[in-house]
DRENPA-3360 file (N, C-alpha, C; in nm, 2 decimals, always signed):
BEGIN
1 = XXXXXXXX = +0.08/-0.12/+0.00/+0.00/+0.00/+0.00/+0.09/+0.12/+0.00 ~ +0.05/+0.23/-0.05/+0.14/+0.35/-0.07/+0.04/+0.45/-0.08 ~ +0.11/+0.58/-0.04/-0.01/+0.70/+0.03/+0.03/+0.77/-0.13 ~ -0.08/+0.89/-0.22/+0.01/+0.95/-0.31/-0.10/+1.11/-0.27 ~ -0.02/+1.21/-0.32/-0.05/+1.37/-0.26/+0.03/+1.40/-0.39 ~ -0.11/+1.48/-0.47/-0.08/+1.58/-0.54/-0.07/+1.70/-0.50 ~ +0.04/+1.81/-0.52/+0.06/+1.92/-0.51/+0.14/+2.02/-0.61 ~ +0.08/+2.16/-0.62/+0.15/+2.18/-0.69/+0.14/+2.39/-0.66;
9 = XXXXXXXX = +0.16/+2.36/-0.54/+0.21/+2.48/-0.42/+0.07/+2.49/-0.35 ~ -0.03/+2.45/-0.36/-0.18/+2.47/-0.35/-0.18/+2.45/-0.19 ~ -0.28/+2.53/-0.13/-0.35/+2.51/+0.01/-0.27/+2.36/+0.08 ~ -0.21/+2.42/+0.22/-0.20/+2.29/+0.30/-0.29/+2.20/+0.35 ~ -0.26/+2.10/+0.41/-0.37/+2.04/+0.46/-0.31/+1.97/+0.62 ~ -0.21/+2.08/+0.64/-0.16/+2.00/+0.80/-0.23/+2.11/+0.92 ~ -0.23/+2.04/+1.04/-0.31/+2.14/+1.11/-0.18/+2.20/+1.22 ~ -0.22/+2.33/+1.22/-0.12/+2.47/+1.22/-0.14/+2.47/+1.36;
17 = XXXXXXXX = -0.19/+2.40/+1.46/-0.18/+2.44/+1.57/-0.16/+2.31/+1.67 ~ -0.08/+2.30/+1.75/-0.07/+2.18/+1.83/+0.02/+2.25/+1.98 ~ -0.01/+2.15/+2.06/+0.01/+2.18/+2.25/+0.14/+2.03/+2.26 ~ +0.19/+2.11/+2.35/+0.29/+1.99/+2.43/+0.32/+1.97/+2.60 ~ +0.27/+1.93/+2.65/+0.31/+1.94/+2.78/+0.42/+1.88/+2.83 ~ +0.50/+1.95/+2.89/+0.61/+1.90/+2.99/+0.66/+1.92/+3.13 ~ +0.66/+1.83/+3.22/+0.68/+1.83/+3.35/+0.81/+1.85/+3.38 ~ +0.74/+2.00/+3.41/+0.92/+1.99/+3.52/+1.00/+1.99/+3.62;
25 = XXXXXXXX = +0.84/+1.92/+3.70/+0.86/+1.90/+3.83/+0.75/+1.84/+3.93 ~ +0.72/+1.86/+4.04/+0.60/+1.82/+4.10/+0.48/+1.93/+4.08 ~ +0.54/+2.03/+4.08/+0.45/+2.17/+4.04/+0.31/+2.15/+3.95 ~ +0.38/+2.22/+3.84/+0.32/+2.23/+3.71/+0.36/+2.19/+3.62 ~ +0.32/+2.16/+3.48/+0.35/+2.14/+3.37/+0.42/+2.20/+3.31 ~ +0.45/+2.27/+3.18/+0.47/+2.36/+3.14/+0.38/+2.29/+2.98 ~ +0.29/+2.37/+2.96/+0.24/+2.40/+2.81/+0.27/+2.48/+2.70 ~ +0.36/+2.36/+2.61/+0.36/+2.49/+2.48/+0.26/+2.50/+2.36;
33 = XXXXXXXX = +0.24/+2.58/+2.35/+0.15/+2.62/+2.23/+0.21/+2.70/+2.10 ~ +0.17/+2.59/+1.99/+0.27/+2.72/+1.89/+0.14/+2.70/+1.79 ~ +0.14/+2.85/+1.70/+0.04/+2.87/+1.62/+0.15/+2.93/+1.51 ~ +0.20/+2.83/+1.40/+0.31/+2.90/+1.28/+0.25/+3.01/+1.23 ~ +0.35/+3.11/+1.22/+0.34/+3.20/+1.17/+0.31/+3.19/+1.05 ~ +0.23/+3.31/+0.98/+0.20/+3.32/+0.80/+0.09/+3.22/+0.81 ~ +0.06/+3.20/+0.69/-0.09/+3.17/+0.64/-0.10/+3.05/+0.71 ~ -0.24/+3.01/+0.74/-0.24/+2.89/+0.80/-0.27/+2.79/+0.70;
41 = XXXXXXXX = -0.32/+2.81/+0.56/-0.31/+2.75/+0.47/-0.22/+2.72/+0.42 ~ -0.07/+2.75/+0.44/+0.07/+2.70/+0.41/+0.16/+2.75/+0.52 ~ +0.13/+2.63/+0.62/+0.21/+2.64/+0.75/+0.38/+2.59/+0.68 ~ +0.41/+2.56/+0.60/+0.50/+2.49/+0.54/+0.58/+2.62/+0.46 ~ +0.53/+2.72/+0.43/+0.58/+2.80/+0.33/+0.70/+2.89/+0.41 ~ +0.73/+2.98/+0.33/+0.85/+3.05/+0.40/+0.81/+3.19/+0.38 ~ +0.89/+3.28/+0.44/+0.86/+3.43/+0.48/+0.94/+3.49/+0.34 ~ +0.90/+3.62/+0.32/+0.91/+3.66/+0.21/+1.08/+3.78/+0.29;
49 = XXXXXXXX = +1.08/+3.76/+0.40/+1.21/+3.82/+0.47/+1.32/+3.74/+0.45 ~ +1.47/+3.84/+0.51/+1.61/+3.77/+0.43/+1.61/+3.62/+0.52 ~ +1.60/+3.58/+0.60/+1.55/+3.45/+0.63/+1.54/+3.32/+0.50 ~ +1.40/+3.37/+0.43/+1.37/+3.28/+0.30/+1.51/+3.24/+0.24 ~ +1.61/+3.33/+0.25/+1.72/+3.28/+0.12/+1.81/+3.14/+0.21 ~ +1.77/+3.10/+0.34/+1.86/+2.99/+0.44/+1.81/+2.88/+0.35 ~ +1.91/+2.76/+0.38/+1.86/+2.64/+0.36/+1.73/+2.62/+0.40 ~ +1.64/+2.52/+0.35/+1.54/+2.52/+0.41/+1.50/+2.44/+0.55;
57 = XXXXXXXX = +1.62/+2.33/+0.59/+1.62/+2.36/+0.69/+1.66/+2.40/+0.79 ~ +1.75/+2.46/+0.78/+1.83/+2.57/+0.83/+1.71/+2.67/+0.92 ~ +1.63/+2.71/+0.79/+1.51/+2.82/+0.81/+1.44/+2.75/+0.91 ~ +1.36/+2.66/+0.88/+1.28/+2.57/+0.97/+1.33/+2.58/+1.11 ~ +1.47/+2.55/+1.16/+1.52/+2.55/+1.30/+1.51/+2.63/+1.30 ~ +1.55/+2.76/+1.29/+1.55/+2.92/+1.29/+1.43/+2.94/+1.35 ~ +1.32/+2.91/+1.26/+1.14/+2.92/+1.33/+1.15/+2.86/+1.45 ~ +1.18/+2.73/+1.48/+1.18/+2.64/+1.61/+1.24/+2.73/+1.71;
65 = XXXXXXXX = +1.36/+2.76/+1.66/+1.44/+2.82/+1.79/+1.36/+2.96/+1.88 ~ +1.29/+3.01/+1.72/+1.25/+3.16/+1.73/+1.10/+3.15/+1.88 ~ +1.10/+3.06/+1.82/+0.92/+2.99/+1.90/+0.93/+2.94/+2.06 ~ +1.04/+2.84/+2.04/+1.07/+2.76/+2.21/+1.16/+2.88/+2.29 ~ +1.21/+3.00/+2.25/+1.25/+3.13/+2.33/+1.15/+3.18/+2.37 ~ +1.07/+3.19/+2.28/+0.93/+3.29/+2.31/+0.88/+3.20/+2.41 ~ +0.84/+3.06/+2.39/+0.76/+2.95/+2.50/+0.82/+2.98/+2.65 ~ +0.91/+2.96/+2.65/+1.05/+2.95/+2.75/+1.08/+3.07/+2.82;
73 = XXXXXXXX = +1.01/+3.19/+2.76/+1.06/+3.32/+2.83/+1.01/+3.34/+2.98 ~ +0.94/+3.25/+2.99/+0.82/+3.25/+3.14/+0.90/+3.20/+3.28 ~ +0.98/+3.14/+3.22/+1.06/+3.00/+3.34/+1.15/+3.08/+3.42 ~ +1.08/+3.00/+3.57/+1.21/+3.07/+3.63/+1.33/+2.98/+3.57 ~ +1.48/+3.03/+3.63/+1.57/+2.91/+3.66/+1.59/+2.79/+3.65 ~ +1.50/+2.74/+3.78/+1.51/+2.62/+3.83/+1.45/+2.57/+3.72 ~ +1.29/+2.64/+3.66/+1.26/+2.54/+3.60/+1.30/+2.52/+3.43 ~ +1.41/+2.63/+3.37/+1.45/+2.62/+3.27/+1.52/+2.52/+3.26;
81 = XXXXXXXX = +1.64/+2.48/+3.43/+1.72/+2.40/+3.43/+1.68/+2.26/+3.44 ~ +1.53/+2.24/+3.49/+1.46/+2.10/+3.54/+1.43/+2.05/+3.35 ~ +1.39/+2.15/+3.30/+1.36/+2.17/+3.15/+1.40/+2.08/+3.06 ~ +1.57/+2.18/+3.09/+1.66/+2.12/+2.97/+1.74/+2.00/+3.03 ~ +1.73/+1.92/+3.16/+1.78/+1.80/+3.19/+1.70/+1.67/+3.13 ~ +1.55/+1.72/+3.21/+1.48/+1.64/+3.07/+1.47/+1.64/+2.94 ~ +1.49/+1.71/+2.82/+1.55/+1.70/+2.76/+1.63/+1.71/+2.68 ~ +1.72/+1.67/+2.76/+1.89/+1.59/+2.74/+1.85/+1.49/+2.77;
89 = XXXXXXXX = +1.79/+1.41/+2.88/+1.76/+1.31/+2.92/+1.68/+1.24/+2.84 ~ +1.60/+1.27/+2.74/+1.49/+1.22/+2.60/+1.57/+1.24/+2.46 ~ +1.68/+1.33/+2.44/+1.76/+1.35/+2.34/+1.85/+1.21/+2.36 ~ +1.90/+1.14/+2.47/+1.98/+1.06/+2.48/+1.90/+0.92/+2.47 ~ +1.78/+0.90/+2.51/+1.76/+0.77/+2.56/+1.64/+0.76/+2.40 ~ +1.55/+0.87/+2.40/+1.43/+0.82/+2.29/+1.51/+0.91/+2.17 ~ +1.60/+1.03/+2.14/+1.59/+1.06/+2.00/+1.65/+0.95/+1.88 ~ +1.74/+0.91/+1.96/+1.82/+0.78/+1.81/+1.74/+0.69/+1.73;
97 = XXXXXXXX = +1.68/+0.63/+1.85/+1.50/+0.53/+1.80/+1.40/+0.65/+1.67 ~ +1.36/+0.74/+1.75/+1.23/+0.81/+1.69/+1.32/+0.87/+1.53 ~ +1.47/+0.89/+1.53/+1.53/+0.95/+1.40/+1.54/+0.79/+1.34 ~ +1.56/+0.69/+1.38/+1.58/+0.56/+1.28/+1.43/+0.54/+1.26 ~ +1.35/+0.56/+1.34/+1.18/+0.53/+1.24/+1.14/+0.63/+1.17 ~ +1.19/+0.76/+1.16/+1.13/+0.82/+1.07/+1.23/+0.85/+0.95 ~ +1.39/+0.78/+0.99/+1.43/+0.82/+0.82/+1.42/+0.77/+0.72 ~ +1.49/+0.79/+0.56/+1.39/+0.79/+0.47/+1.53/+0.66/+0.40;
105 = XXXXXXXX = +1.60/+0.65/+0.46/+1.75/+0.60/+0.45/+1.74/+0.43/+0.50 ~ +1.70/+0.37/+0.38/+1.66/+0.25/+0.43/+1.56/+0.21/+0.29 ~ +1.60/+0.04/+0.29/+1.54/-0.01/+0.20/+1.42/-0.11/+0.23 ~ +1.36/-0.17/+0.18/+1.24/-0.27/+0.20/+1.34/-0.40/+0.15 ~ +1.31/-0.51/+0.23/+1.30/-0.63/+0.17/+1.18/-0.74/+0.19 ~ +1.12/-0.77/+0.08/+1.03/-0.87/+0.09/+1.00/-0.95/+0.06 ~ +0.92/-0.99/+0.22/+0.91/-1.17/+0.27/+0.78/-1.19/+0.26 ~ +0.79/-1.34/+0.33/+0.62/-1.40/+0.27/+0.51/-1.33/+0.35;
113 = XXXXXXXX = +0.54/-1.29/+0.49/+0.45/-1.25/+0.55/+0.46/-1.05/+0.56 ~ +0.56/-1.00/+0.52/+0.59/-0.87/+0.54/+0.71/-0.78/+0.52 ~ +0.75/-0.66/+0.53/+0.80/-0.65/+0.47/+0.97/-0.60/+0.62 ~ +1.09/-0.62/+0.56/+1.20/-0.61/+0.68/+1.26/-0.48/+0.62 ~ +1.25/-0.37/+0.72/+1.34/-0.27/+0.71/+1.48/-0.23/+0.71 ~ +1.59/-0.25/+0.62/+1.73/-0.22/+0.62/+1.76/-0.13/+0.55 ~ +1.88/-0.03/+0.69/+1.90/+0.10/+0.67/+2.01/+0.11/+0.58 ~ +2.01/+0.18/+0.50/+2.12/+0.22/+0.37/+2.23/+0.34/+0.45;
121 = XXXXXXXX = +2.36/+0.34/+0.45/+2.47/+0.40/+0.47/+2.44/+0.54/+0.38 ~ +2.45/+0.64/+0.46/+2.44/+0.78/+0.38/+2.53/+0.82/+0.27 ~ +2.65/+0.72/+0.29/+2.80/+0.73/+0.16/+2.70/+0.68/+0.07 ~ +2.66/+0.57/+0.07/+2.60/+0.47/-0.05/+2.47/+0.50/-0.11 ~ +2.46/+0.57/+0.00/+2.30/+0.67/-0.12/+2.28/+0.69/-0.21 ~ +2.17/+0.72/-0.34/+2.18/+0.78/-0.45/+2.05/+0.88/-0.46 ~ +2.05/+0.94/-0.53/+1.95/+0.99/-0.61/+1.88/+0.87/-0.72 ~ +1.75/+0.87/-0.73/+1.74/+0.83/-0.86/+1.61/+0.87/-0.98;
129 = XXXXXXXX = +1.71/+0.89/-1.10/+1.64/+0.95/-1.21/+1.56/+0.81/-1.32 ~ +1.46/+0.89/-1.33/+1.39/+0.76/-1.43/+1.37/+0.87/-1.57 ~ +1.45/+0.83/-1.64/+1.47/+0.94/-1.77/+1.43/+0.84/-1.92 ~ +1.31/+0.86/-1.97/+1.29/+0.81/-2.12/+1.28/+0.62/-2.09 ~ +1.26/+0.59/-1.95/+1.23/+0.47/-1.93/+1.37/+0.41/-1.86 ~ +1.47/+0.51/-1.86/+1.65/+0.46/-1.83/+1.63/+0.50/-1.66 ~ +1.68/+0.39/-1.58/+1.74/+0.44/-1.45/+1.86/+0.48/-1.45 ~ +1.89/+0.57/-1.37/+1.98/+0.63/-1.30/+2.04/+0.68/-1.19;
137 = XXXXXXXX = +2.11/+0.63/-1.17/+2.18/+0.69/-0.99/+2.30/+0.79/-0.97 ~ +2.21/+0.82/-0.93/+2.35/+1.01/-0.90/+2.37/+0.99/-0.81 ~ +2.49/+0.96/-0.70/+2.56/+0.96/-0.61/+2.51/+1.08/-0.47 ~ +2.46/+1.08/-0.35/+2.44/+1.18/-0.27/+2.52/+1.20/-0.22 ~ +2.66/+1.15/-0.17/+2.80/+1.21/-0.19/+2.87/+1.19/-0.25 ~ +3.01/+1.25/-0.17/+3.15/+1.26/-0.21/+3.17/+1.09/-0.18 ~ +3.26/+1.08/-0.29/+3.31/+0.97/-0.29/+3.41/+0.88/-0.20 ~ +3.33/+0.77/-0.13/+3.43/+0.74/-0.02/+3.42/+0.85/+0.14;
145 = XXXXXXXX = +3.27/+0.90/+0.10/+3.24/+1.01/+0.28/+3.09/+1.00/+0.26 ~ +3.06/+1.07/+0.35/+2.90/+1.08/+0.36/+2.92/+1.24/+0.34 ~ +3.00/+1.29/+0.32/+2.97/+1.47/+0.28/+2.87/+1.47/+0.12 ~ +2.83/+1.61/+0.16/+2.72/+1.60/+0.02/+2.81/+1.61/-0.09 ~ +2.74/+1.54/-0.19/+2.79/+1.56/-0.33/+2.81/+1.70/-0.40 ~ +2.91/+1.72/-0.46/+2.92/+1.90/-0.51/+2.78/+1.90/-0.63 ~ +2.74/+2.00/-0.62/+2.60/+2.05/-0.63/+2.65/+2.05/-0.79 ~ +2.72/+2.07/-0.87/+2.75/+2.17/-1.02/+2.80/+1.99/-1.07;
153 = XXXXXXXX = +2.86/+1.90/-1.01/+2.87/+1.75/-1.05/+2.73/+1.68/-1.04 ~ +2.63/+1.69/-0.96/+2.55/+1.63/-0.99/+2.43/+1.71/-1.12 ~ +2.46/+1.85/-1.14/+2.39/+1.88/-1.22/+2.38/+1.81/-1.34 ~ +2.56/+1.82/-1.41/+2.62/+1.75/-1.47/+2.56/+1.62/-1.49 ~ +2.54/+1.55/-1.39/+2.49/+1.45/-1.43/+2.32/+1.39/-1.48 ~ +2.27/+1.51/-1.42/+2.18/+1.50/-1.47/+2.11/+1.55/-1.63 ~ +2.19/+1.64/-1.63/+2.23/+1.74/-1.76/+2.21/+1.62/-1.88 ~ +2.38/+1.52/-1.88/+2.42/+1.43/-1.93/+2.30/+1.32/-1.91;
161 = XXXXXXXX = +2.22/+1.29/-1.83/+2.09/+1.21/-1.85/+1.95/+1.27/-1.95 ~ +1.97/+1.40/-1.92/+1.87/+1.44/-2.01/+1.91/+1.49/-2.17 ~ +2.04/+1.44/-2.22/+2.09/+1.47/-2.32/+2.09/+1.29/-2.46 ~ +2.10/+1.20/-2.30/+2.05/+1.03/-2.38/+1.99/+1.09/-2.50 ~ +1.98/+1.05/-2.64/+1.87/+1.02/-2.72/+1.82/+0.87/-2.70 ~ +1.90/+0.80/-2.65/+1.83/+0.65/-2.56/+1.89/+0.60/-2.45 ~ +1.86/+0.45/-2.41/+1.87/+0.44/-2.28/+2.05/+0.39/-2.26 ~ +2.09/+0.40/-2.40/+2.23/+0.32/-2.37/+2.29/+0.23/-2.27;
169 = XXXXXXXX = +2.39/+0.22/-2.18/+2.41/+0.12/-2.10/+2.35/+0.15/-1.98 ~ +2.26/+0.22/-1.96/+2.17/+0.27/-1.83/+2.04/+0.08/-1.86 ~ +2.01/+0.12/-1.70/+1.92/+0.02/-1.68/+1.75/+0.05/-1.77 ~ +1.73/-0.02/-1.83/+1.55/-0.03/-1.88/+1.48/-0.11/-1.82 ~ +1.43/-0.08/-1.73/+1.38/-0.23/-1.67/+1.18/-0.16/-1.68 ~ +1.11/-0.33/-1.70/+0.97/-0.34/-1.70/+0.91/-0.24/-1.59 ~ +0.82/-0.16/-1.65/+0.74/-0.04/-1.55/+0.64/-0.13/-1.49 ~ +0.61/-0.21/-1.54/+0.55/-0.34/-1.37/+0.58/-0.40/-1.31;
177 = XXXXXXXX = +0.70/-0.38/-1.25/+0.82/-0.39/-1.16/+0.72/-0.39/-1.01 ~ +0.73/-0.29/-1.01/+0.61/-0.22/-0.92/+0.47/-0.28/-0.88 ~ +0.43/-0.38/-0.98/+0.26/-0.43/-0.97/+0.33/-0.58/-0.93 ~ +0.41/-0.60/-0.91/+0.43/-0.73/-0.83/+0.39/-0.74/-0.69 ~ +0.34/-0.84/-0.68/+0.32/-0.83/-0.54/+0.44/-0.90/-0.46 ~ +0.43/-0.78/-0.37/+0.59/-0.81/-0.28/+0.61/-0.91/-0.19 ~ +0.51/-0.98/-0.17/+0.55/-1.16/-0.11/+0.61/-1.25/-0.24 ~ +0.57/-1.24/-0.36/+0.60/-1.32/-0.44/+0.79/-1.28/-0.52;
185 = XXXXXXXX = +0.83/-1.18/-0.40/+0.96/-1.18/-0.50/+1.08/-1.25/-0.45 ~ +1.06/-1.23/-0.31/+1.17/-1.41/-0.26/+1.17/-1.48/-0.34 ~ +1.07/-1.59/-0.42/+1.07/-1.69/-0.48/+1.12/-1.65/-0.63 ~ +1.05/-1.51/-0.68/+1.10/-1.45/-0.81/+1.24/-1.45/-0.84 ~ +1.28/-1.38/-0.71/+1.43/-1.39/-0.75/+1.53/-1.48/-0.81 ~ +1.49/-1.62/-0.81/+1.55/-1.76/-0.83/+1.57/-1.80/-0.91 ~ +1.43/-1.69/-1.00/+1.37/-1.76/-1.11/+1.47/-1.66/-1.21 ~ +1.52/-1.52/-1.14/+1.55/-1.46/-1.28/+1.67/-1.45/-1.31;
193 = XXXXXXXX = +1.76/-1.42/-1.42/+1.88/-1.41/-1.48/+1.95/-1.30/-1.37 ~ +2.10/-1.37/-1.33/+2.15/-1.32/-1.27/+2.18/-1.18/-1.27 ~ +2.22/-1.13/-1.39/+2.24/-1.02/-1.47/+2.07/-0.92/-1.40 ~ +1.99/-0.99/-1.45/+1.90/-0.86/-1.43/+1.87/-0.89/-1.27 ~ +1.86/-0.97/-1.15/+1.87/-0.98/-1.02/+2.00/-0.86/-0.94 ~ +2.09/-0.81/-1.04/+2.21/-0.72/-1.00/+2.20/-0.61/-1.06 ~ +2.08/-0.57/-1.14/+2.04/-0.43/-1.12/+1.92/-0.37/-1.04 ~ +1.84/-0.49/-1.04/+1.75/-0.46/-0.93/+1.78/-0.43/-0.80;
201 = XXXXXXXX = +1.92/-0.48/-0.75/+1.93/-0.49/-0.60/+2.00/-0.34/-0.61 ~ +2.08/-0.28/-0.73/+2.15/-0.20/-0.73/+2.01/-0.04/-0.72 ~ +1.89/-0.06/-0.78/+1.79/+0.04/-0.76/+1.74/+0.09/-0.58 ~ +1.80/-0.05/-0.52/+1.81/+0.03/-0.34/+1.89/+0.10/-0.33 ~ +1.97/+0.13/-0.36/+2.08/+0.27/-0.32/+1.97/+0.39/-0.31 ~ +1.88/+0.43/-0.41/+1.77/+0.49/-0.40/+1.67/+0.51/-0.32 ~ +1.66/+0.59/-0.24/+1.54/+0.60/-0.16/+1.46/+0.68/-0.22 ~ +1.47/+0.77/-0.30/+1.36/+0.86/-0.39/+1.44/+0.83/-0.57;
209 = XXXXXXXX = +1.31/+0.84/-0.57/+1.32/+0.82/-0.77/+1.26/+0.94/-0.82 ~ +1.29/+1.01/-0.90/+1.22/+1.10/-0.94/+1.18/+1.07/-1.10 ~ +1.07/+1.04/-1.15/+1.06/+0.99/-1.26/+1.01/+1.14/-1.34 ~ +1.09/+1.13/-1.45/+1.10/+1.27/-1.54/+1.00/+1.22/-1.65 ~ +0.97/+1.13/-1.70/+0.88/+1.11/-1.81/+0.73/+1.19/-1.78 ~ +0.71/+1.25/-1.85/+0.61/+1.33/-1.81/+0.44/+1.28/-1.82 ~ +0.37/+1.25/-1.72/+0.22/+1.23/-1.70/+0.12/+1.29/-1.73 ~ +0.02/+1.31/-1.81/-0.10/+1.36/-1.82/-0.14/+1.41/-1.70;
217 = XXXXXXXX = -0.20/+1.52/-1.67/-0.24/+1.56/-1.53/-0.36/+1.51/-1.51 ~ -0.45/+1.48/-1.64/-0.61/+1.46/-1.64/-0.65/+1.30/-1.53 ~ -0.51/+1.22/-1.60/-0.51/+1.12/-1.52/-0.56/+1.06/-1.37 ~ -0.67/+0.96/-1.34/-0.64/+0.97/-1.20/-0.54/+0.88/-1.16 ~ -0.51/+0.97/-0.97/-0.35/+0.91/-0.95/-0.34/+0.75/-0.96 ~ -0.45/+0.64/-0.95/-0.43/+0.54/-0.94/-0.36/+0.50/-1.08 ~ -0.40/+0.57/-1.23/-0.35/+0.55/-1.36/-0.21/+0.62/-1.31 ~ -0.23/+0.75/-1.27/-0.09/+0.79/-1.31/+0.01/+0.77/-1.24;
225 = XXXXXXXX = -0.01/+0.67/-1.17/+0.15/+0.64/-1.09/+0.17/+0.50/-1.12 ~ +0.10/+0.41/-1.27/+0.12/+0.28/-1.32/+0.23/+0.32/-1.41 ~ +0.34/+0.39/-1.39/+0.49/+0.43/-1.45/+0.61/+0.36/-1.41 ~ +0.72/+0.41/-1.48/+0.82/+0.31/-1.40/+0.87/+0.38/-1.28 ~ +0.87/+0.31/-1.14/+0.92/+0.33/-1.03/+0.99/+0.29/-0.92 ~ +1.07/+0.16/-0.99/+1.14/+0.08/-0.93/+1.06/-0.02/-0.90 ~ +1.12/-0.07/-0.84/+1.02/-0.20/-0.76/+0.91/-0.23/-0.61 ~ +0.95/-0.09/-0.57/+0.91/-0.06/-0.47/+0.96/-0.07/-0.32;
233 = XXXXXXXX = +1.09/-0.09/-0.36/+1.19/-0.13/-0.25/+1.23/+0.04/-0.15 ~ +1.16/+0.12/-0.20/+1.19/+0.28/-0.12/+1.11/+0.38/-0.05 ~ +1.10/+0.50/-0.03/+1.06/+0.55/+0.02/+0.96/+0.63/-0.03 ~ +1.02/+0.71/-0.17/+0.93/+0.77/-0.24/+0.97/+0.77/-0.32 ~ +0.84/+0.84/-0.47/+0.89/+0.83/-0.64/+0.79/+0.95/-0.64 ~ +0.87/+1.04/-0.73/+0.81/+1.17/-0.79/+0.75/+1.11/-0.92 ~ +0.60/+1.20/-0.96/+0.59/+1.16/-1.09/+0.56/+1.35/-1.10 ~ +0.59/+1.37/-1.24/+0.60/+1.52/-1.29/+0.49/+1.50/-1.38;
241 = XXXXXXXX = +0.38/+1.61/-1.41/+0.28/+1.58/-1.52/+0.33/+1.70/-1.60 ~ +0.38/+1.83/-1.55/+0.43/+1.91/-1.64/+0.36/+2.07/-1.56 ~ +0.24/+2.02/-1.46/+0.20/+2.10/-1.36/+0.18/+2.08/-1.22 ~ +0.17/+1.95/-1.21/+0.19/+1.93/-1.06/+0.28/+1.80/-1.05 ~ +0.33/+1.81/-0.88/+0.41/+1.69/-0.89/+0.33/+1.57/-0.80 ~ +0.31/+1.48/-0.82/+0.29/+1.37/-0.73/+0.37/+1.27/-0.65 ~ +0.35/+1.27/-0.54/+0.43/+1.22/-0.44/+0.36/+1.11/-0.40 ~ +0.43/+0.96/-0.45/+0.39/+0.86/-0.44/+0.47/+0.79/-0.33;
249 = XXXXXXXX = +0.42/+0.77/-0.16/+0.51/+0.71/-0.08/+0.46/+0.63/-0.01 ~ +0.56/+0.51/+0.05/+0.51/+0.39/+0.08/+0.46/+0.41/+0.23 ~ +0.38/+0.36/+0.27/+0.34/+0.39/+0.40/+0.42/+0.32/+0.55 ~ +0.47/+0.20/+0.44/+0.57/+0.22/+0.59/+0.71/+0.30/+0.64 ~ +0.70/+0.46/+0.48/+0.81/+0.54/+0.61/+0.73/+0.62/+0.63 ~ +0.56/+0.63/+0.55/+0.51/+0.80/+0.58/+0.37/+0.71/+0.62 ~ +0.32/+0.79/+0.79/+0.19/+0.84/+0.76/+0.09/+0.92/+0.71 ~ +0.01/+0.94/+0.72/-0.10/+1.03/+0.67/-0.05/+1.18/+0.69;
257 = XXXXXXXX = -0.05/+1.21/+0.81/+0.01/+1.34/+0.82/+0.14/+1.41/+0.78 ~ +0.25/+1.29/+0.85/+0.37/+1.34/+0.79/+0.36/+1.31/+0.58 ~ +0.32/+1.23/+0.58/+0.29/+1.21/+0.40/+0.24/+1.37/+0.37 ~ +0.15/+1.40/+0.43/+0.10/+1.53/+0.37/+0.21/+1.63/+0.35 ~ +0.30/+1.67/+0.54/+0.34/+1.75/+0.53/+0.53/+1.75/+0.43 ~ +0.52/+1.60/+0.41/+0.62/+1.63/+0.32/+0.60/+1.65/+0.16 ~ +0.46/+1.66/+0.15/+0.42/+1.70/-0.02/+0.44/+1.86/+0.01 ~ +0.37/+1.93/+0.13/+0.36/+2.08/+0.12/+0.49/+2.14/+0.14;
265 = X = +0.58/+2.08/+0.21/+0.71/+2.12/+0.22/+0.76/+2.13/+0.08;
% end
């Protein structure tokens, strides 16, 4: 099963207001309330101030930081200090868990009863392009590090993907890759030529596919995401119609909500 959210900058649909309580002692709680700034129809958007030009998440902390000062201006001392032990004390013991379930860095493998989560090395990462029916993997770093790849090399590379007049020694593989059902590919694998079994496994490096062949927008999503998208071994696949993009993701890295709020992001 996979969640898909068309967008194409249009109205959010995450809700702009949420509470958090934290105990900082026998006293009281402490309640924070945050109501994001700017439209509440695009809690996701950015300020039109020199801010906007930060990374974007860069910007995002910037807001957080801007908000939990304001929350926090109330506290005596003691209880800033009772505050921030708790968490440090939740940064150490629950953040590592809650960042390995929500990241996107990690592949599917599947079995007869479900599917096993294995996390992918941030060096070994790729990008991946679905250009004219050709896969492609663009490296997300530096070679031999997990630092980002230089921005003007990967262009390049995409450049040189969109310049193919065909799929030459790039992968072509069947766009019903994807309509298999994922208990039946343990046993598939056995069946198929070794050669094509070692580019399949090579399309996990990919956690996002962006497929460039361009979609009819009239299409409904169930038609228009029967494209090529790997096999379904990831996290998500862009499809482009030429006005909106569709964000096709599997539900077991995104819920409903976070699904949403990573289309409006």
């Amino acid at each position: 099963m996979r969640a898909c959210w068309r967008t194409s900058g249009g109205s959010g649909c995450i809700p702009t207001c949420w509470s958090r309580s934290l105990a900082t002692g026998p006293t009281r709680p402490i309640t924070l309330l945050c109501t994001p700034a700017g439209k509440s129809s695009d809690p996701y958007g950015r300020d039109k101030g020199g801010l906007s030009r930060q990374p974007y998440p860069a910007y995002r902390r910037h807001l957080f930081d801007r908000f939990l000062a304001e929350a926090l201006a109330g506290l005596d001392a003691g209880e800033r200090s009772e505050w921030q032990e708790r968490i440090d004390r939740a940064e150490a013991e629950e953040l590592p868990a809650y960042q390995r379930q929500m990241s996107i860095l990690a592949c599917l493998e599947p079995g007869s009863y479900g599917e096993t989560r294995t996390p992918l090395p941030l060096a070994q990462a790729a990008i991946g392009l679905i250009h004219q029916g050709a896969y492609y993997l663009i490296p997300a770093c530096l070679p031999g590090s997990d630092r980002p790849a230089d921005l003007q090399t990967v262009r390049d590379k995409v450049a040189a993907a969109f310049a193919e007049t065909g799929p030459g020694e790039q992968a072509c593989l069947p766009h019903t890759l994807a309509q298999i059902k994922r208990s039946a590919w343990p046993d598939l694998r056995h069946k198929m030529a070794p050669g094509l079994v070692q580019e399949l496994d090579r399309l996990r490096q990919a956690p996002v596919w962006f497929n460039s062949d361009q979609r009819p927008r009239r299409l409904p999503l169930a038609e228009l995401r029967q494209a090529a998208r790997g096999r379904g071994d990831h996290a998500l696949t862009l499809f482009d119609t030429g006005e909106t993009l569709v964000f096709d993701q599997s539900h077991i890295f995104f819920d409903g909500t976070w699904g949403a709020a990573l289309a409006e992001i």
